[in-house]
Backbone as a printed PyTorch tensor [residue, N CA C, xyz], in Angstrom:
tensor([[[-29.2410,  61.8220, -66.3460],
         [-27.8650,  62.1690, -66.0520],
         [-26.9840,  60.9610, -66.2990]],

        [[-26.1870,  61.0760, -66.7750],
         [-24.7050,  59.9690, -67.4620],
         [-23.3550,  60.1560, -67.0320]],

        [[-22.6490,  59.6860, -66.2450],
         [-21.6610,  59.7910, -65.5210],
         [-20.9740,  58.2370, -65.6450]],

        [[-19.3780,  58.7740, -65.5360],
         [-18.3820,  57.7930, -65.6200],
         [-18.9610,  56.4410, -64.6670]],

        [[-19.5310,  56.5500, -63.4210],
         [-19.6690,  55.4460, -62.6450],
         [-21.0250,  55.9160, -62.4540]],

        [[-22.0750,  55.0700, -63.2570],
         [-23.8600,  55.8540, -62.8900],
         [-24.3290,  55.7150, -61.5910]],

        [[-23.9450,  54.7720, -60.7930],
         [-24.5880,  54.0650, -59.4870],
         [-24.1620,  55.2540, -58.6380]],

        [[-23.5290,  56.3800, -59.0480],
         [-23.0590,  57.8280, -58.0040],
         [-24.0530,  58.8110, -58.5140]],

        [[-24.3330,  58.7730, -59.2990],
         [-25.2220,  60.0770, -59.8420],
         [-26.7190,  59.6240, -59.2570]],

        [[-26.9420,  61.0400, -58.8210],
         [-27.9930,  61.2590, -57.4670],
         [-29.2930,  61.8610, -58.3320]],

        [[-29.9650,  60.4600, -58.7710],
         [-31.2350,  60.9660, -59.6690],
         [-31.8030,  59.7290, -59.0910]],

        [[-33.1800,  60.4740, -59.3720],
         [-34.4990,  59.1180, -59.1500],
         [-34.2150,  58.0810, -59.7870]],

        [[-33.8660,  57.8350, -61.0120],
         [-33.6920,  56.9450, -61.8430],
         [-32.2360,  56.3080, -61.3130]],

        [[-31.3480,  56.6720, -61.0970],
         [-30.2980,  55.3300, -60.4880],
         [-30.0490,  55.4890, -59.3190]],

        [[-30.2120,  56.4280, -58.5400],
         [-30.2560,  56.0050, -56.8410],
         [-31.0930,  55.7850, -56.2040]],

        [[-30.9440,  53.8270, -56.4180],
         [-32.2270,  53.0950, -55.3500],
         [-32.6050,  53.3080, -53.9930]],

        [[-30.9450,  53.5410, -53.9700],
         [-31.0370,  53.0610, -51.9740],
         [-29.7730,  54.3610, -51.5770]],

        [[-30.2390,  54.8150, -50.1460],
         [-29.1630,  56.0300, -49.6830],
         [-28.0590,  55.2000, -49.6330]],

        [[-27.8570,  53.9940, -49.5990],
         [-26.6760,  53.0390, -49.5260],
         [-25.3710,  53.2130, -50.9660]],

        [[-25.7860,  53.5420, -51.9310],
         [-25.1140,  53.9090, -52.9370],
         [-24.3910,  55.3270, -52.6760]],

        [[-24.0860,  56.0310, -51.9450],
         [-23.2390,  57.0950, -51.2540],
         [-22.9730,  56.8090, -49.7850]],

        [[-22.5590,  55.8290, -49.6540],
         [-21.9730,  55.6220, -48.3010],
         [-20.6010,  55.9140, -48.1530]],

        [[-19.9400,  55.3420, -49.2750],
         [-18.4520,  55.4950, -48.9720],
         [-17.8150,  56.7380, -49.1220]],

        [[-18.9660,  58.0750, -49.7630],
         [-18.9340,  59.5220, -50.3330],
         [-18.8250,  59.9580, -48.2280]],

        [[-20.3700,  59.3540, -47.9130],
         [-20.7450,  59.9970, -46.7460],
         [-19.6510,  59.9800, -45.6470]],

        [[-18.7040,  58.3440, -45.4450],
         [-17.4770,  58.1070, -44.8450],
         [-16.5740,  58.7230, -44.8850]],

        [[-16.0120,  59.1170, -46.4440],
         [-14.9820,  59.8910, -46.9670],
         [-15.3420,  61.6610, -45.9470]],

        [[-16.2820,  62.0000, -46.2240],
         [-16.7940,  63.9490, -45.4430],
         [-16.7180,  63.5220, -44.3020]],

        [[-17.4330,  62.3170, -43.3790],
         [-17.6080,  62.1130, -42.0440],
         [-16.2210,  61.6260, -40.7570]],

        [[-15.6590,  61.0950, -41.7070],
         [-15.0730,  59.6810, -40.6880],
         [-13.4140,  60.5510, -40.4150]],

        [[-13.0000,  60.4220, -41.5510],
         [-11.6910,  60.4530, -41.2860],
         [-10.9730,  62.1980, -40.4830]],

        [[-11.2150,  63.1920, -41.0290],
         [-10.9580,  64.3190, -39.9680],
         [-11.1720,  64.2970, -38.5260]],

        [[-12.2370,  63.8080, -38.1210],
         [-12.3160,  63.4530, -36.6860],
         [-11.1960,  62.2970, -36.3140]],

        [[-10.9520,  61.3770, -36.9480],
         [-10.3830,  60.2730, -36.5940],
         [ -8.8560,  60.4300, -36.3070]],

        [[ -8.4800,  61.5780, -37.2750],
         [ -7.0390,  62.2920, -36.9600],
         [ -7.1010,  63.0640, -36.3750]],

        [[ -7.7480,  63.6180, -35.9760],
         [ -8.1490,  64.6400, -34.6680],
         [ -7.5770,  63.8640, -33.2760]],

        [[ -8.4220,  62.6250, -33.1750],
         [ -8.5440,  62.0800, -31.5220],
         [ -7.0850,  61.1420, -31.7530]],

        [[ -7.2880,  60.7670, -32.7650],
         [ -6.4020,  59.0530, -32.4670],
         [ -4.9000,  59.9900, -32.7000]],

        [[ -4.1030,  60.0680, -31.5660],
         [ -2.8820,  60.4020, -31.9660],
         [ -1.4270,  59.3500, -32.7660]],

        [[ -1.4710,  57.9190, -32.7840],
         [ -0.8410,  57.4180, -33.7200],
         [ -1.2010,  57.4120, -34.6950]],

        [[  0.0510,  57.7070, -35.8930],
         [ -0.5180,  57.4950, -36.6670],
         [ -1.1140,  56.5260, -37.7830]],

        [[ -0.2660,  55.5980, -37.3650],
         [ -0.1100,  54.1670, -37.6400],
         [ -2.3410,  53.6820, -37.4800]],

        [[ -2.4790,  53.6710, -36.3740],
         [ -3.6580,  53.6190, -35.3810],
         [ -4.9220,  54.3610, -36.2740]],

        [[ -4.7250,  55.6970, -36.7390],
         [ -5.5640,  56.2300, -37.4560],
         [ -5.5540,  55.3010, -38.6090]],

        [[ -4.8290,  54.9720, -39.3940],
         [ -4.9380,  54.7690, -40.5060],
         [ -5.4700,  53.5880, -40.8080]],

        [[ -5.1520,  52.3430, -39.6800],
         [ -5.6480,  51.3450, -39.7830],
         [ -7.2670,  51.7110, -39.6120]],

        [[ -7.9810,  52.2760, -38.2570],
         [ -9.2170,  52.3230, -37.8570],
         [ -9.9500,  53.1670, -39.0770]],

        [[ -9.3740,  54.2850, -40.1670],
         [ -9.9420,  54.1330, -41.6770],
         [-10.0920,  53.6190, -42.3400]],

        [[ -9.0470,  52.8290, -42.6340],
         [ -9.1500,  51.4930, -43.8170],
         [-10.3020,  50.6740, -43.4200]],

        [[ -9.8530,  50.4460, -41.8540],
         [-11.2170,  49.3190, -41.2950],
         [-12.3940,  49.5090, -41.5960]],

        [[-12.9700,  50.8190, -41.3300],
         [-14.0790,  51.6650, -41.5830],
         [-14.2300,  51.3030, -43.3730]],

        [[-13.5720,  52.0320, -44.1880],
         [-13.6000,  51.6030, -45.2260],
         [-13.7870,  50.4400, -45.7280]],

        [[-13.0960,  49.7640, -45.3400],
         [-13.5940,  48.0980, -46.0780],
         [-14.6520,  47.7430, -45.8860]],

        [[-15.1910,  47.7210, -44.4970],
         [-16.4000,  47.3550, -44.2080],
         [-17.5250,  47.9490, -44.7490]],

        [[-17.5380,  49.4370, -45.8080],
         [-18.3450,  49.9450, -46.1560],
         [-18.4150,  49.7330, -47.9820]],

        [[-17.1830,  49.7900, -47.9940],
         [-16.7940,  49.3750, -49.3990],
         [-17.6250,  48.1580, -49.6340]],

        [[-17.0760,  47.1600, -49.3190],
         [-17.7420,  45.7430, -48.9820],
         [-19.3290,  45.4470, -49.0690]],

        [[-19.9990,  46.1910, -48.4100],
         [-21.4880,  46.9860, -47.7280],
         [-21.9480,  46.9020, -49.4250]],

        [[-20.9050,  48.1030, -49.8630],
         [-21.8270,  48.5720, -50.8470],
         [-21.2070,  47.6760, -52.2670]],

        [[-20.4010,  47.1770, -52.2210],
         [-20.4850,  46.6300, -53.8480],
         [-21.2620,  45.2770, -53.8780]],

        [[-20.9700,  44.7800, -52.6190],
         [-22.2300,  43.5220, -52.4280],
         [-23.7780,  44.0080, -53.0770]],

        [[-24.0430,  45.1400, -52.3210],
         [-25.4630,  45.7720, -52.6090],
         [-25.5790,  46.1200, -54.2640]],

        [[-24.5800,  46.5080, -54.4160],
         [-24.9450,  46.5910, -56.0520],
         [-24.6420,  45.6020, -56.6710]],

        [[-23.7270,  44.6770, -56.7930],
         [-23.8060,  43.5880, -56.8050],
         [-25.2400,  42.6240, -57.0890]],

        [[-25.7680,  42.8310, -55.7950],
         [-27.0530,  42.1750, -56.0620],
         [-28.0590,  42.5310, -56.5910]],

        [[-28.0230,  44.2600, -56.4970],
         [-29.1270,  44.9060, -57.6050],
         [-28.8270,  44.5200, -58.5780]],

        [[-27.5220,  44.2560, -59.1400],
         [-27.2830,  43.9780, -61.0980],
         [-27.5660,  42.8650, -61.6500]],

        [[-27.3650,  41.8470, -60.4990],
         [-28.0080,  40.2360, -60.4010],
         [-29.4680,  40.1750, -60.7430]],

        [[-30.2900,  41.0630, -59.8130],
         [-31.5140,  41.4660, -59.8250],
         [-32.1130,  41.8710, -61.2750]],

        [[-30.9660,  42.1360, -62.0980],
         [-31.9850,  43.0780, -62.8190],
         [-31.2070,  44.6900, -63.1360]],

        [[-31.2520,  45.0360, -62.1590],
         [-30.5670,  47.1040, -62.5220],
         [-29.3830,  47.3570, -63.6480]],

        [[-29.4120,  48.6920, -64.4920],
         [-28.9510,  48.4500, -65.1000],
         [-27.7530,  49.0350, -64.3450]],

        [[-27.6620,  49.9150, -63.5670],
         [-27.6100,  51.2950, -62.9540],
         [-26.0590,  51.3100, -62.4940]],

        [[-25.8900,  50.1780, -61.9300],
         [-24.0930,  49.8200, -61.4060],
         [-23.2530,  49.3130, -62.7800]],

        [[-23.3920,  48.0770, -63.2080],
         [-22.6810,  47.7500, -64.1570],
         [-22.9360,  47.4810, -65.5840]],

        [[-23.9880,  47.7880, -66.1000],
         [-24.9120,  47.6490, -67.3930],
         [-25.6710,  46.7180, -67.1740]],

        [[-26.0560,  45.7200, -68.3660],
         [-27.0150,  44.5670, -68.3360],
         [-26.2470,  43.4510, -67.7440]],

        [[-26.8790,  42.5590, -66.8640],
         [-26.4110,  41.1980, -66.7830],
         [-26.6790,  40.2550, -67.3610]],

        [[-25.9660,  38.9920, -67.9120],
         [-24.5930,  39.3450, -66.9690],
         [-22.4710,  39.7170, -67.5720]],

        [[-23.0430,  40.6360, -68.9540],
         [-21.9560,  40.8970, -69.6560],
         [-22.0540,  42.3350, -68.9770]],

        [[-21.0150,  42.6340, -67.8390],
         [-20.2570,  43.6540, -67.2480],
         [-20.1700,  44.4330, -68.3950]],

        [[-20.0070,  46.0150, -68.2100],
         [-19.7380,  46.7620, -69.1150],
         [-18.1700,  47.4960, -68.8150]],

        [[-17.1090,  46.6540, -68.8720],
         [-15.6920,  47.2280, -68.6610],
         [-15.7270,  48.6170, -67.6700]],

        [[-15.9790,  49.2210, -68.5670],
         [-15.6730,  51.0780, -68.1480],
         [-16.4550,  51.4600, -67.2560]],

        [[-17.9480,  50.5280, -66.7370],
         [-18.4960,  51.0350, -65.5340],
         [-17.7630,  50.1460, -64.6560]],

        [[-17.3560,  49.1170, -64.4420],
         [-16.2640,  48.1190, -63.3710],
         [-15.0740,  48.8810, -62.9900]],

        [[-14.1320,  49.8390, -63.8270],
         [-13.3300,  50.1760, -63.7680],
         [-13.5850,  51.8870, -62.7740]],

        [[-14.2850,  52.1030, -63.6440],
         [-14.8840,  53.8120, -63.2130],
         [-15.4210,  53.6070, -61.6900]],

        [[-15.7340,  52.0220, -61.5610],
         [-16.0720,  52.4140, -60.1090],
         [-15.2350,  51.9220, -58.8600]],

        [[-14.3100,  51.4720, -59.7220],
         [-12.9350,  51.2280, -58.8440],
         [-12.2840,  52.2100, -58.7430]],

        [[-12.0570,  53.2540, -59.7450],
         [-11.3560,  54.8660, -59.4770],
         [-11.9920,  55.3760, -59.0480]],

        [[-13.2730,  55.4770, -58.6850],
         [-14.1490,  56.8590, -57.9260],
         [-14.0530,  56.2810, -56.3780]],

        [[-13.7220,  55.0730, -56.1970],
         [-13.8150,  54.6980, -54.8050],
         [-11.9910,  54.6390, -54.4830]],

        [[-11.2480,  54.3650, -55.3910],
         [-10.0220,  55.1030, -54.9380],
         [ -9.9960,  56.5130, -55.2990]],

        [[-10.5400,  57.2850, -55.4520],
         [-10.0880,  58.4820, -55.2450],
         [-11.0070,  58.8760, -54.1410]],

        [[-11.8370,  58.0860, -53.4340],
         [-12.5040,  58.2680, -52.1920],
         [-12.1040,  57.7010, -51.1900]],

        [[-11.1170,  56.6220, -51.1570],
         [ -9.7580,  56.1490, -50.0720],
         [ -8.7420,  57.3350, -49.8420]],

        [[ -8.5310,  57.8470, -50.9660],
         [ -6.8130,  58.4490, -51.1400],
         [ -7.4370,  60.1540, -50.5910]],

        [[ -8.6330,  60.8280, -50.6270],
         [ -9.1930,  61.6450, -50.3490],
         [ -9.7490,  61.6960, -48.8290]],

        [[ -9.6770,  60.6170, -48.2270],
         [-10.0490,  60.2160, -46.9190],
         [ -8.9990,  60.1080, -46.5030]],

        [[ -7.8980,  59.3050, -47.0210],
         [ -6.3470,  59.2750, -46.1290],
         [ -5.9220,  61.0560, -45.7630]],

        [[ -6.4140,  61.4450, -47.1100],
         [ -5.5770,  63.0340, -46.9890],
         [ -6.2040,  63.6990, -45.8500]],

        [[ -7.4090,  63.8910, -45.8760],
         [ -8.6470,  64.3640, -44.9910],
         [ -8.0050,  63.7140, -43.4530]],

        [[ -7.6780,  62.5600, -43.1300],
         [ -7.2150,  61.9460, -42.1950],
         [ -5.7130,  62.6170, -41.6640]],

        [[ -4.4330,  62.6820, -42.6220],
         [ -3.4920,  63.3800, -42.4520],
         [ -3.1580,  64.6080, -41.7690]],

        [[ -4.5380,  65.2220, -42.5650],
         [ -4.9170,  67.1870, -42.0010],
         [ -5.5480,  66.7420, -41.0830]],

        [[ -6.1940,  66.2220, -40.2000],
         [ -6.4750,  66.0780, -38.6230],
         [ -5.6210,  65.5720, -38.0070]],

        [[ -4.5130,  64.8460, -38.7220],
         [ -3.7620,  64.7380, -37.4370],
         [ -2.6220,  65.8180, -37.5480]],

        [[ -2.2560,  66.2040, -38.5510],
         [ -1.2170,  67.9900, -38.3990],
         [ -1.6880,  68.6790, -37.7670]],

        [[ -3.3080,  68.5790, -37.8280],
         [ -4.1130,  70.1780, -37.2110],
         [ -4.2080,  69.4970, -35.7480]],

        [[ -4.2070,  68.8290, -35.4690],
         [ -4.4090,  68.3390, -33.9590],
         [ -2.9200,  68.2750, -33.4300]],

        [[ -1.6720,  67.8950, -34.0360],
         [ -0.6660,  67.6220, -33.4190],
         [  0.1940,  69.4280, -33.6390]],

        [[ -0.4410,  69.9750, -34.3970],
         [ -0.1710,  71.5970, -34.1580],
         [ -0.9000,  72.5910, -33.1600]],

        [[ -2.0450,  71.7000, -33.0860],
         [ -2.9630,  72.5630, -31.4510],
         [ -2.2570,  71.4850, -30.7160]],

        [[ -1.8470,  70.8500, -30.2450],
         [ -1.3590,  69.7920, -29.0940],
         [  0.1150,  71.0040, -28.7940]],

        [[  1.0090,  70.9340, -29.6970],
         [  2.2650,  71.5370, -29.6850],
         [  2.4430,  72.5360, -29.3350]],

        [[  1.6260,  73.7210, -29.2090],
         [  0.9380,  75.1970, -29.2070],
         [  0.5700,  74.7610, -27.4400]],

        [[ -0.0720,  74.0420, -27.3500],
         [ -0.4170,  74.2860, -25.7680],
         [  0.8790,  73.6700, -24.7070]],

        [[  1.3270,  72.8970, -25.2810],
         [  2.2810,  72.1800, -24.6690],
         [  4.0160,  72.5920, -24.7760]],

        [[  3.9390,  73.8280, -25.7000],
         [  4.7800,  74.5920, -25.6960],
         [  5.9530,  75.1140, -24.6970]],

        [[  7.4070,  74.4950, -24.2700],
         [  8.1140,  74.8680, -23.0990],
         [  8.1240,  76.7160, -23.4300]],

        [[  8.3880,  77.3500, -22.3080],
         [  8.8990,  78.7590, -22.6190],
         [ 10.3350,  79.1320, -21.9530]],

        [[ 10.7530,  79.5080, -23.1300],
         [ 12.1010,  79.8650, -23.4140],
         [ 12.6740,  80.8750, -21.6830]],

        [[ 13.3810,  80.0520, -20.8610],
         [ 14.0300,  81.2720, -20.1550],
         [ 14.3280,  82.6200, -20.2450]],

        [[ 13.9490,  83.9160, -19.9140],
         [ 14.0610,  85.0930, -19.9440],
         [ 15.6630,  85.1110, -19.4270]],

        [[ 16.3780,  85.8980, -20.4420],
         [ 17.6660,  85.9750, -20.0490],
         [ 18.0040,  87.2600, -19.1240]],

        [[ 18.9570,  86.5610, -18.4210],
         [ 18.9130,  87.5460, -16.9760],
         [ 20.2960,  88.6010, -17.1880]],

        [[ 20.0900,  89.8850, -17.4440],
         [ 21.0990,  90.7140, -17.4940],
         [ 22.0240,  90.8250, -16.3750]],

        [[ 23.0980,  90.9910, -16.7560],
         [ 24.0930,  91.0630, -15.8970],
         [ 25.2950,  92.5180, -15.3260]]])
């Protein structure tokens, strides 16, 4: 299998370690809950990014050192980078930030629309005269 960024494609042959879909697993896991509970929104967004970096980080180190190692699998041969896999894997992990912010957004609408719904004043019944 041959894909824009190979170190994502889920074959025996280039996924060494479950660590090469972490920031996939963060993106489904993290952020809907996180706009759920955390009602600022300021607050959510930071405690994603945080999450994010630290995983981001996690994992390009790790491939990083597989390509050092030897693999061809993240960035081609070392140690002449192959452009379009460096790049491809900077867009698949921003479009796995910007897909997590959104994911983050819709928990906090869907939470601050069940919050609003219960907390709802009711309108005075008007009193005929």
């Amino acid at each position: 299998m041959e894909s824009l960024a190979r170190g994502w494609v889920l074959s025996e042959s280039t996924c060494t370690h479950p660590e090469s879909e972490m920031n996939l697993i963060l993106m489904i896991v993290a952020p809907l809950p996180i706009g759920w509970f955390v009602r600022d929104r300021l607050t959510g967004y930071v405690a994603y990014l945080s999450l994010f970096s630290l995983v981001f980080t996690f994992q390009s180190v790790l491939l990083i050192t597989e390509w050092a190692g030897g693999s061809k699998n993240a960035f081609g041969g070392f140690p002449k980078a192959n452009k379009a896999d460096v790049w491809s894997y900077g867009v698949v992990n921003l479009i796995f930030l910007v897909v997590g912010l959104g994911l983050l957004m819709l928990g906090q609408y869907l939470a601050a629309r069940r919050r609003s719904r219960r907390v709802a004043p009711t309108a005075p019944s008007p009193v005929a005269v």
